[in-house]
C-alpha positions in Angstrom: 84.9 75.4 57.6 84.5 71.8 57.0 86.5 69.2 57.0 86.6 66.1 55.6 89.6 63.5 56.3 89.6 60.6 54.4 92.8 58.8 51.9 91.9 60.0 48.4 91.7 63.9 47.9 94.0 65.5 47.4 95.3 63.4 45.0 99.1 62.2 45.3 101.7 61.9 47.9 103.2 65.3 47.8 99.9 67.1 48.8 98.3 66.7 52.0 95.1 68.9 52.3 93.5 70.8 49.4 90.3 73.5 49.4 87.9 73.0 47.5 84.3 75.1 47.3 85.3 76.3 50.3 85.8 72.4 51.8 89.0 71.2 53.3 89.6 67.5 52.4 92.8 66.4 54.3 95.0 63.2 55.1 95.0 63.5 58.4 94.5 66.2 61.1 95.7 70.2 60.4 97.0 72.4 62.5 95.6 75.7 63.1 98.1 77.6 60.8 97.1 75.5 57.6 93.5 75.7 58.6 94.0 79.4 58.7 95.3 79.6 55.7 92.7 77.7 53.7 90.2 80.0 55.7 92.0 82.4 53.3 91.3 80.9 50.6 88.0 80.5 50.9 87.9 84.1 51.8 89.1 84.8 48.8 87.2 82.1 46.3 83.6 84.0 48.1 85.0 87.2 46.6 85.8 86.1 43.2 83.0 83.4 43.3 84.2 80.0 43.3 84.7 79.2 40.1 86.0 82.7 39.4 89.0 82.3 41.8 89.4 78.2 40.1 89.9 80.1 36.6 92.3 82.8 37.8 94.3 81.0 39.8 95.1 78.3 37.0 95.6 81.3 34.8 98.1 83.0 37.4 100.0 79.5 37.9 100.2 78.9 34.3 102.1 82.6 33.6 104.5 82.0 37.1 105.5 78.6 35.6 106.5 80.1 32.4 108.4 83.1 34.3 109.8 80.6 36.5 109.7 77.2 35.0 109.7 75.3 38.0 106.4 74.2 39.1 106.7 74.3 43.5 107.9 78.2 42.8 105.3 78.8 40.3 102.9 78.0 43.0 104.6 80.0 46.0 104.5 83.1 44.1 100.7 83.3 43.2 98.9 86.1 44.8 96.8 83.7 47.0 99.4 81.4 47.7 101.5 84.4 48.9 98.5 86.3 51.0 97.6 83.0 52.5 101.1 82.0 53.3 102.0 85.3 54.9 99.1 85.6 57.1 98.5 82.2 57.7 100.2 82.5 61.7 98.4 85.8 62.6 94.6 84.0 63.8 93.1 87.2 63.7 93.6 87.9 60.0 90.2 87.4 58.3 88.5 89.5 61.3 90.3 92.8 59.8 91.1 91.6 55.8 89.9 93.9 53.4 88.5 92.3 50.5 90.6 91.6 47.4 93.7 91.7 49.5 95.4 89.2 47.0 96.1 92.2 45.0 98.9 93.3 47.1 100.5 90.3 46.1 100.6 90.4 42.1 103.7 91.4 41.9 106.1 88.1 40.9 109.0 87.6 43.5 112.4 87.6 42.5 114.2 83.9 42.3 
């Protein structure tokens, strides 16, 4: 995975690294556990195709928000959020993922 460090992207001062196409763009350096988990991501955006997963993923955050009308726990409980955040520690998780593994994680989370 690339990565590119620079100021800008992502965009404001809550976020500090963001995937996109499958390139990290960070503020400064990641540790292994949050480049794991955007390895995830991109995992998942080459099964969906990239724009694919971009259209979903809006779509999924939009219904959370309304289910939970609060933005941060809208975006916790999306399915790729959730898959990447759970296996984000375990290093060896993309060597024995099964594609489309998101689905597991449909299912909204009590709040």
């Amino acid at each position: 995975m690339k990565i590119i460090y620079n100021r800008i992207i992502p965009f404001g001062k809550k976020f500090y690294a963001i995937n996109l196409f499958g390139v990290l763009f960070a503020k400064g350096p990641c540790d292994h556990d949050t480049i794991n988990h955007e390895k995830i991501h991109t995992a998942q955006m080459r099964e969906l195709g990239y724009i694919g997963f971009y259209i979903i993923y809006v779509i999924e955050w939009l219904i959370r928000l309304i289910l939970k009308r609060n933005n941060f726990l809208a975006y916790r409980d999306i399915s790729f959020e959730k898959e990447a955040y759970d296996n984000e520690k375990t290093h060896h998780y993309l060597l024995t993922r099964k594609r489309f593994s998101f689905l597991k994680y449909l299912k909204p989370t009590k709040s």
